[in-house]
N, CA and C atoms as an extended XYZ file, in Angstrom:
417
Properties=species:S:1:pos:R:3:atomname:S:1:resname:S:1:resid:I:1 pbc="F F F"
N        65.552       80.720       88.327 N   UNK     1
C        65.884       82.067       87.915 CA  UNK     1
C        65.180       82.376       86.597 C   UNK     1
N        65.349       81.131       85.693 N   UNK     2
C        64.521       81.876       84.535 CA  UNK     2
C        62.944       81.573       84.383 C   UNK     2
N        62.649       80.881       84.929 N   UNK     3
C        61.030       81.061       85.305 CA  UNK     3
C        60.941       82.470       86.136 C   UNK     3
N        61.512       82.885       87.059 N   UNK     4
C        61.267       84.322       87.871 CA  UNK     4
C        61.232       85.332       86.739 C   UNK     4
N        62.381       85.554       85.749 N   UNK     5
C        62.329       86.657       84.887 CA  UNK     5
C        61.487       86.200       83.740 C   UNK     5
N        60.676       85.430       83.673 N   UNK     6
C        60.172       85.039       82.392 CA  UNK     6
C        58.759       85.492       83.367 C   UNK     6
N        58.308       85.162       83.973 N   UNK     7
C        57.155       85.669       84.572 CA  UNK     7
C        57.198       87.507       85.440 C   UNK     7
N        57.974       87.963       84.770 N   UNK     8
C        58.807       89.530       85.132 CA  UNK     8
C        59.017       89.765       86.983 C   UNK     8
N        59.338       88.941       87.529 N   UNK     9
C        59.434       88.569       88.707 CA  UNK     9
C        60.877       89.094       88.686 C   UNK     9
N        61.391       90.291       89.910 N   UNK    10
C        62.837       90.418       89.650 CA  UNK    10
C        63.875       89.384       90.510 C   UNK    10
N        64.569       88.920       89.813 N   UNK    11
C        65.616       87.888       90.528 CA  UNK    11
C        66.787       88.479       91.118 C   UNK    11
N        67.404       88.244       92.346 N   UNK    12
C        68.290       88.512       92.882 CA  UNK    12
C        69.152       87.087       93.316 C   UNK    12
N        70.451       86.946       93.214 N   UNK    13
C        71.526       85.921       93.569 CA  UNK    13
C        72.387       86.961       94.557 C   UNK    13
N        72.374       85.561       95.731 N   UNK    14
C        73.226       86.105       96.842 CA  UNK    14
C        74.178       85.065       97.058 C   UNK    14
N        75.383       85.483       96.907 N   UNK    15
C        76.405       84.685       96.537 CA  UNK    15
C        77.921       84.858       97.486 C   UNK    15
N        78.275       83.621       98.437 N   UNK    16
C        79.399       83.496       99.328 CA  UNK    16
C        80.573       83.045       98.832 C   UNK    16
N        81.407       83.963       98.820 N   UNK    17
C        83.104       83.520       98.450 CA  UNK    17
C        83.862       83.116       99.725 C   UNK    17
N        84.988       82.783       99.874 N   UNK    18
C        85.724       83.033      100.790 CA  UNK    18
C        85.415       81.450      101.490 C   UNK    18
N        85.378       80.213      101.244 N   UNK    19
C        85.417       79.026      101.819 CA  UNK    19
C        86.337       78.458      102.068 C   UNK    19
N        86.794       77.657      103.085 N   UNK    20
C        88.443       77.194      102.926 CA  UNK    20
C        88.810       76.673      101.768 C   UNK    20
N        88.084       75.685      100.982 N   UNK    21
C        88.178       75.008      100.334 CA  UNK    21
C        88.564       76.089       98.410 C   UNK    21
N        88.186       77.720       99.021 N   UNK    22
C        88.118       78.534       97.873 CA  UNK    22
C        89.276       78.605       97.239 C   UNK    22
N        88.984       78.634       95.633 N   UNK    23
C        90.890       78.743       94.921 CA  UNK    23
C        90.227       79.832       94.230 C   UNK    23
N        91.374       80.155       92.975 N   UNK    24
C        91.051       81.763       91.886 CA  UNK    24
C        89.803       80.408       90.774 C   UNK    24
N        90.341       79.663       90.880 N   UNK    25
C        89.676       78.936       89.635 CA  UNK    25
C        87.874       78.477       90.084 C   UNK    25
N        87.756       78.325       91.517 N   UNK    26
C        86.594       78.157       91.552 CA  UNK    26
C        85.812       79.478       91.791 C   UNK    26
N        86.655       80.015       92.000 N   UNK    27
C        85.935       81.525       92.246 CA  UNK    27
C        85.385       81.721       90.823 C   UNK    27
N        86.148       81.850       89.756 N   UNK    28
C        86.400       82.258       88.957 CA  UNK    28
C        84.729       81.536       87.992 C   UNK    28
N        84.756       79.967       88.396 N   UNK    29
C        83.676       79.167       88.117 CA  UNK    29
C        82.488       80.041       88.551 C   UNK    29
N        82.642       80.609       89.986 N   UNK    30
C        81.548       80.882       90.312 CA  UNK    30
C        80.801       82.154       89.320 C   UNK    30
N        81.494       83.025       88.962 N   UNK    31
C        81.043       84.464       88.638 CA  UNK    31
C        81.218       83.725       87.156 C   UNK    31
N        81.161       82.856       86.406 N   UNK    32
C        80.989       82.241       85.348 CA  UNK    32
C        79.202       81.740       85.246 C   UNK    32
N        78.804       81.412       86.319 N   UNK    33
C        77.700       80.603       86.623 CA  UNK    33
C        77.231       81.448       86.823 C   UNK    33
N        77.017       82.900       87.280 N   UNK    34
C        76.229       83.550       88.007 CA  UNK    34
C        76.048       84.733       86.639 C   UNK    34
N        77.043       84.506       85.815 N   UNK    35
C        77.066       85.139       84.433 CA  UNK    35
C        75.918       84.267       83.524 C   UNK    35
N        75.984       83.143       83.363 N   UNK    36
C        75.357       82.171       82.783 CA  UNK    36
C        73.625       82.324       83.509 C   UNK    36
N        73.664       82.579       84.650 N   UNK    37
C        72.206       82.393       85.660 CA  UNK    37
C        71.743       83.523       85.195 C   UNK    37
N        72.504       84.642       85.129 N   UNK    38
C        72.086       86.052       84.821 CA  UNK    38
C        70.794       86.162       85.441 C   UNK    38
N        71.034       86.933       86.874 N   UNK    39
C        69.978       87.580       87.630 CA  UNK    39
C        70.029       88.645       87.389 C   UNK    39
N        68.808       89.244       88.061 N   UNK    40
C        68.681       90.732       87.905 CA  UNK    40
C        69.520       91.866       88.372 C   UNK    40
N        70.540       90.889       89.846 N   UNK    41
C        70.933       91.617       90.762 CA  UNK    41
C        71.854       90.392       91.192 C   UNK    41
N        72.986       90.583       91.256 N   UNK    42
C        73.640       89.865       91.971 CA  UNK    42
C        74.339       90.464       93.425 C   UNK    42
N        74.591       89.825       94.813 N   UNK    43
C        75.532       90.337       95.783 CA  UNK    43
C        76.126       89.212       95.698 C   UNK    43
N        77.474       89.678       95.965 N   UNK    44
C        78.600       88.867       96.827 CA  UNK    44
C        79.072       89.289       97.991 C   UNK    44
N        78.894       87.916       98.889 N   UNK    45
C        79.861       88.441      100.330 CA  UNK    45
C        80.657       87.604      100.044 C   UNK    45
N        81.690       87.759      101.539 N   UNK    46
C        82.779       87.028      101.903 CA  UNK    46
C        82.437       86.012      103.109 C   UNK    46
N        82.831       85.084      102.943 N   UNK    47
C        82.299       83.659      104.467 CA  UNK    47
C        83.376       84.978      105.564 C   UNK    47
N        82.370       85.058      106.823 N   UNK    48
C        82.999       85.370      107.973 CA  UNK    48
C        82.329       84.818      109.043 C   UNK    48
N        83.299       84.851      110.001 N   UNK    49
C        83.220       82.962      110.991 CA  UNK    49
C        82.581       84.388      112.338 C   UNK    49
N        81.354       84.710      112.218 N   UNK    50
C        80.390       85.265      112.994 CA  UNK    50
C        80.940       84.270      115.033 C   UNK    50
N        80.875       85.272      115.750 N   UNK    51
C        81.268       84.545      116.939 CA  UNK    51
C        79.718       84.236      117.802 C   UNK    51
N        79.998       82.939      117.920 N   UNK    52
C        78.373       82.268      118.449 CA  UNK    52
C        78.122       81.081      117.414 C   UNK    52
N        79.074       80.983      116.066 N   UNK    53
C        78.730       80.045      115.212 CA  UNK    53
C        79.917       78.996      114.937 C   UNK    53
N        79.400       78.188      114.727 N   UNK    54
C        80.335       77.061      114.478 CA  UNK    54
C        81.484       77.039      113.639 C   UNK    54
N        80.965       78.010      112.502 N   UNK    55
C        82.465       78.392      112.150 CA  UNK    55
C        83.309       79.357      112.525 C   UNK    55
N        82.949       79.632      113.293 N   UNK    56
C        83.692       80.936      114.600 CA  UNK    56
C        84.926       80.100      115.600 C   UNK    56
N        83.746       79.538      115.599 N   UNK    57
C        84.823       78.307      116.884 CA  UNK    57
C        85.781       77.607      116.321 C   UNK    57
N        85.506       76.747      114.957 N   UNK    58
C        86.317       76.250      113.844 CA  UNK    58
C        87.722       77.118      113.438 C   UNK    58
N        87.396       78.265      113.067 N   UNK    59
C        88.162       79.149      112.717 CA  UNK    59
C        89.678       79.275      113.906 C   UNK    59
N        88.518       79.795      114.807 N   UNK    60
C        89.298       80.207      115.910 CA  UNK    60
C        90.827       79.221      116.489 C   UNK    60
N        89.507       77.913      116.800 N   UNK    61
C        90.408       76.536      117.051 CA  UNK    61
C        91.838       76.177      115.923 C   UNK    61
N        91.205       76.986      114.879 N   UNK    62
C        92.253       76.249      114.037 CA  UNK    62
C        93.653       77.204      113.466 C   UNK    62
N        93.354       78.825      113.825 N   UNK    63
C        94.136       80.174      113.884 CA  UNK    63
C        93.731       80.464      112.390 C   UNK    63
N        92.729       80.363      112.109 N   UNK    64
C        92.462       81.067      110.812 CA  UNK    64
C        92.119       82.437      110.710 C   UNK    64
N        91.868       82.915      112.194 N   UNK    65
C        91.396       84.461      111.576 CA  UNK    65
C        92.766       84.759      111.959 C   UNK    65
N        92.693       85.921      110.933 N   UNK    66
C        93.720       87.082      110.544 CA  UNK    66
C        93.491       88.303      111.174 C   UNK    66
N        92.572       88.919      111.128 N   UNK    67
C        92.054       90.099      111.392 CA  UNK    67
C        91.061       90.077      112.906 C   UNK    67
N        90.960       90.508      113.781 N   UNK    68
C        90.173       90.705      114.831 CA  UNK    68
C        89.206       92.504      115.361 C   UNK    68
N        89.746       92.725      114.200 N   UNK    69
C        89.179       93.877      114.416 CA  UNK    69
C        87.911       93.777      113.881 C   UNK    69
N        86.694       94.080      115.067 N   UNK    70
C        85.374       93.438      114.774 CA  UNK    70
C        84.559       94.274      112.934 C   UNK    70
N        85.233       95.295      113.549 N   UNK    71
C        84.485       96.601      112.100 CA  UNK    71
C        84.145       96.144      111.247 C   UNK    71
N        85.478       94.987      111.017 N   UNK    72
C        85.431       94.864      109.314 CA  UNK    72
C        84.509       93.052      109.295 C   UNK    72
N        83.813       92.797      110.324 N   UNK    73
C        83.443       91.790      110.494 CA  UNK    73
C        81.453       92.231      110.028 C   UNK    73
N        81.648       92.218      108.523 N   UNK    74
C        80.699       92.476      107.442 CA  UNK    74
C        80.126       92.122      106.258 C   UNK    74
N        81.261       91.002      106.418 N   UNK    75
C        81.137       90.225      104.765 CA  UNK    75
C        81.685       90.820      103.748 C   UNK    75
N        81.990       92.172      103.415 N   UNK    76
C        82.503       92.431      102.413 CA  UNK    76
C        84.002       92.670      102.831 C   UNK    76
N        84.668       92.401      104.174 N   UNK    77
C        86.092       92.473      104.349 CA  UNK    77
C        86.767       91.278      104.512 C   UNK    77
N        87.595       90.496      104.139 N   UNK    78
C        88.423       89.088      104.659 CA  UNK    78
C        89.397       89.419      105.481 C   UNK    78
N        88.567       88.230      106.732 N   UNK    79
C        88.715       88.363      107.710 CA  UNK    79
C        90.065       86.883      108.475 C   UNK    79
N        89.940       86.125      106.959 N   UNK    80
C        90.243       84.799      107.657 CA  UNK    80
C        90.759       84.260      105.745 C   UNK    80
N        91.887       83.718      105.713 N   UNK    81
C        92.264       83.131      104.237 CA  UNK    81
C        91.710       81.965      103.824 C   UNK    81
N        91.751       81.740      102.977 N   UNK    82
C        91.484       80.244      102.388 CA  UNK    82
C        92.601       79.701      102.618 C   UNK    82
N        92.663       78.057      102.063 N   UNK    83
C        93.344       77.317      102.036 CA  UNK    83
C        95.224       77.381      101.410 C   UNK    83
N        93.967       78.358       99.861 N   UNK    84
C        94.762       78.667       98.911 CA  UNK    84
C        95.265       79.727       98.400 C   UNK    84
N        94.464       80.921       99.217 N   UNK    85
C        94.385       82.262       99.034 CA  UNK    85
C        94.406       83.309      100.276 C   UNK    85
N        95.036       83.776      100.144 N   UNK    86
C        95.532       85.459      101.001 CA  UNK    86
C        94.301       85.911      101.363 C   UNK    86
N        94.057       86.645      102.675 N   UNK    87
C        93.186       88.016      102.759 CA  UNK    87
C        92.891       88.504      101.630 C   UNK    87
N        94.229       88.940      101.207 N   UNK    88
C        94.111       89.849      100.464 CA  UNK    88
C        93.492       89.471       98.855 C   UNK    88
N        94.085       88.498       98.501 N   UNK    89
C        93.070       87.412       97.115 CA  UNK    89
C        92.078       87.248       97.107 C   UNK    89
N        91.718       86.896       98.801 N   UNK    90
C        89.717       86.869       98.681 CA  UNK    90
C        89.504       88.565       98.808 C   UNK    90
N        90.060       89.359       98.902 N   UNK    91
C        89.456       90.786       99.006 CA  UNK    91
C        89.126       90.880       97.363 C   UNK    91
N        90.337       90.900       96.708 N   UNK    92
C        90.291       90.497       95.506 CA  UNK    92
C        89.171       90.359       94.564 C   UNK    92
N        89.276       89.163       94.728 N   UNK    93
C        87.753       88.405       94.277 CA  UNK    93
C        86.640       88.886       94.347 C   UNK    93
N        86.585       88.897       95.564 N   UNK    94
C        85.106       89.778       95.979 CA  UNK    94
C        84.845       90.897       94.832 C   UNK    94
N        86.348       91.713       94.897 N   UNK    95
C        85.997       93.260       93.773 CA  UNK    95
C        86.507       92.435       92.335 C   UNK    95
N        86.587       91.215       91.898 N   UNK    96
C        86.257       90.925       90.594 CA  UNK    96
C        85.493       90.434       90.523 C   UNK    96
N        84.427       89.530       91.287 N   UNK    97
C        82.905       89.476       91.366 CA  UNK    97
C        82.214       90.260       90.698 C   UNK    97
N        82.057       91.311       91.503 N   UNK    98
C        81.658       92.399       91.045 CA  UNK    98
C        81.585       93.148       89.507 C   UNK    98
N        83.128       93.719       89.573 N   UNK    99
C        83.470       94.013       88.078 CA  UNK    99
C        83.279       93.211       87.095 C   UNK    99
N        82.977       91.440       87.750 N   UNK   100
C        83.026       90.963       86.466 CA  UNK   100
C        81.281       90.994       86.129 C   UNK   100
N        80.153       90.720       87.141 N   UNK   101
C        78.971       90.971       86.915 CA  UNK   101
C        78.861       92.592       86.553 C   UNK   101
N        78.831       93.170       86.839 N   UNK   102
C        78.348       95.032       86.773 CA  UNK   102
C        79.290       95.525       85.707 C   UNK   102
N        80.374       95.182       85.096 N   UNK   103
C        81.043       95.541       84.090 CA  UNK   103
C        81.239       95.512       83.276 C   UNK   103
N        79.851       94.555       83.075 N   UNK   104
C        79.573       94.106       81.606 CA  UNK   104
C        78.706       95.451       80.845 C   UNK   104
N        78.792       96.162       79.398 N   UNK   105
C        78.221       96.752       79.157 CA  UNK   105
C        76.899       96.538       78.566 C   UNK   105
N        76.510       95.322       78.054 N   UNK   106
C        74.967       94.813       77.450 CA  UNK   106
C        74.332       94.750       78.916 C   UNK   106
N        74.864       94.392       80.305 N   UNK   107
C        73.992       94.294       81.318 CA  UNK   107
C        73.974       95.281       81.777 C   UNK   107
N        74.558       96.757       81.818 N   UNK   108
C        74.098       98.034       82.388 CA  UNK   108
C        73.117       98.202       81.263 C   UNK   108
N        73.363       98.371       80.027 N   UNK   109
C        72.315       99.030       79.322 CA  UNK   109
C        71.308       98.432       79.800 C   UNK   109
N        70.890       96.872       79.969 N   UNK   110
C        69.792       96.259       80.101 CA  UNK   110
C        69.220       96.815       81.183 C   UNK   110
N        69.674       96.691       82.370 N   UNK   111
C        69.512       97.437       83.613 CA  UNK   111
C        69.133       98.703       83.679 C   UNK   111
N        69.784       99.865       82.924 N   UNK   112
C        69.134      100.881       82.796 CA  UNK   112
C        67.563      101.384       82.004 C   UNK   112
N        67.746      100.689       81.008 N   UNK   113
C        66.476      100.462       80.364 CA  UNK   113
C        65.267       99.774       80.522 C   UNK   113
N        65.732       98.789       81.562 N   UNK   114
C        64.780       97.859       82.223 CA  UNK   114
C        63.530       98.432       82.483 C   UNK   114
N        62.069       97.871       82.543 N   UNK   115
C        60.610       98.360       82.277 CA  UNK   115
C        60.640       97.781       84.558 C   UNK   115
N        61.548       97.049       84.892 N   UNK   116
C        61.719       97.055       86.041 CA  UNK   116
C        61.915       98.245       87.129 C   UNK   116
N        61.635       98.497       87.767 N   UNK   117
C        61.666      100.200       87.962 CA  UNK   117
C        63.230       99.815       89.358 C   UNK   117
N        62.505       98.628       90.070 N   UNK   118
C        63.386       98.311       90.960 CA  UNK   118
C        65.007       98.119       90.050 C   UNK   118
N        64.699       97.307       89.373 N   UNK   119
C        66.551       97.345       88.516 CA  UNK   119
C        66.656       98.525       87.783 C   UNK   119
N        65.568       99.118       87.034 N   UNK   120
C        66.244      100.603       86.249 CA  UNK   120
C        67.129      101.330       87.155 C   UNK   120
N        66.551      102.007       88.924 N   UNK   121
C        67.195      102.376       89.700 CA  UNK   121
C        68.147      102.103       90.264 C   UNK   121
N        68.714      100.415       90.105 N   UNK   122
C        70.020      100.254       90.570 CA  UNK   122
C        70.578      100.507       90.010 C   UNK   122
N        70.462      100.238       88.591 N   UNK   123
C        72.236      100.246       87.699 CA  UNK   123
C        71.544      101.624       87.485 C   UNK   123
N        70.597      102.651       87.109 N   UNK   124
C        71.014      104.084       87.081 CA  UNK   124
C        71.987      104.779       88.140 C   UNK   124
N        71.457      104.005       89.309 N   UNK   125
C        72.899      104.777       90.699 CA  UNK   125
C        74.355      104.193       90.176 C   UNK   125
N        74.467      102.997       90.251 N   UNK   126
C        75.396      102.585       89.706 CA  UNK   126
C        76.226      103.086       88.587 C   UNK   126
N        75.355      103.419       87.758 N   UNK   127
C        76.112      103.827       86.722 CA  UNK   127
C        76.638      106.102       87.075 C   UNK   127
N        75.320      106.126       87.820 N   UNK   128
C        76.009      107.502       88.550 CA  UNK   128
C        77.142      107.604       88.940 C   UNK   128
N        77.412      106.525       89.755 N   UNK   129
C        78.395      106.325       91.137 CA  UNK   129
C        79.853      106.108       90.198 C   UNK   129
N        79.754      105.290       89.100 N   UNK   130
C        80.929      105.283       88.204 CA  UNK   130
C        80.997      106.461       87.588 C   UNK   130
N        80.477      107.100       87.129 N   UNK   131
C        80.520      108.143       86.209 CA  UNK   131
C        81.458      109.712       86.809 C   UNK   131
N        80.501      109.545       88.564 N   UNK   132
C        81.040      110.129       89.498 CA  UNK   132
C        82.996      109.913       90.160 C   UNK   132
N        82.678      108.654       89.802 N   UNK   133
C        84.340      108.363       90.706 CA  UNK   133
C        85.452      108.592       89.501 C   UNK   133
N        84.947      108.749       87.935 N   UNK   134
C        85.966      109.036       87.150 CA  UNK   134
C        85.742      110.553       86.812 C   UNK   134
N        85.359      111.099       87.173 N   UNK   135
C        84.769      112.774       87.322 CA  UNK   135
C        85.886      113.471       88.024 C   UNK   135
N        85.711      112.747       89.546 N   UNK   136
C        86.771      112.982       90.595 CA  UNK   136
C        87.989      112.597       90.156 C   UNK   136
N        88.231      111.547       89.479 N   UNK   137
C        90.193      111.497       89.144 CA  UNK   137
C        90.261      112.150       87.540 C   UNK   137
N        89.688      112.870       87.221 N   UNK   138
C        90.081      114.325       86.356 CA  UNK   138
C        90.596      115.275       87.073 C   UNK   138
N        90.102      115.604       88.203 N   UNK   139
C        89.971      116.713       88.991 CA  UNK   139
C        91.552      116.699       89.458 C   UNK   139
C-alpha cells in the first residue's frame, strides 16, 4: 500500500467482515489496520455463503442462514450470524466500518483536495451525499 501511494498509484482495500469466527473486538482490529494501512479507498462487505459455494453448503448444513430472501444476498446485508454476533451486529459493523474510515475529518479533506482526480471525486460525492442527508432532516 505504501509503495502504491508513494509512487501516486491510487490504492484501494477490499475488506470482508462477517466470518464465523467474527467478534466486535476483531472487527474492531480490523478498521484499526485498515486506519493504520490508510488506502485511498476502502470497501467493506459482509461474508455471504453464495449458493454453488462451499460456504453455502457449510452454512446451510449447519442452519446458519437467517435470512433467505435472495435480494439482500449482496454483501452489504447479513445474511447469516457469527459465532458471536447477531445479524444485526454484523449489520452494525459493516456501518461502523465505514463511519469509522469516511468519518474521519483529516481523510475527507485529504480526499477532497487530492491532485487524484479519481479520489477528489469520491469523497467530493461523498461529502455531497452527507451534506445532502442532513439538509433533508432540517426539512
Amino acid at each position: 500500500m505504501r509503495l502504491l501511494k508513494e509512487s501516486g498509484i491510487f490504492a484501494q482495500a477490499t475488506l470482508i467482515i462477517g466470518h464465523r469466527g467474527d467478534t466486535h473486538g476483531s472487527i474492531e482490529g480490523l478498521r484499526r489496520f485498515v486506519g493504520d494501512l490508510d488506502p485511498d479507498l476502502a470497501i467493506f462487505m459482509i461474508l455471504t455463503p453464495f449458493p454453488g459455494t462451499e460456504l453455502y453448503d457449510e452454512a446451510v448444513r449447519s442452519g446458519w442462514i437467517e435470512d433467505w430472501n435472495w435480494a439482500n444476498y449482496d454483501m452489504i446485508h447479513a445474511v447469516m450470524p457469527t459465532e458471536t454476533l447477531s445479524r444485526e451486529e454484523v449489520q452494525q459493523e459493516l456501518y461502523d466500518c465505514y463511519r469509522g474510515f469516511y468519518g474521519s475529518l483529516s481523510r475527507q479533506l485529504r480526499g477532497i483536495l487530492s491532485s487524484n482526480r479519481f479520489k477528489r471525486r469520491t469523497y467530493r460525492y461523498l461529502a455531497s451525499r452527507r451534506l445532502l442527508r442532513q439538509l433533508r432532516g432540517l426539512i
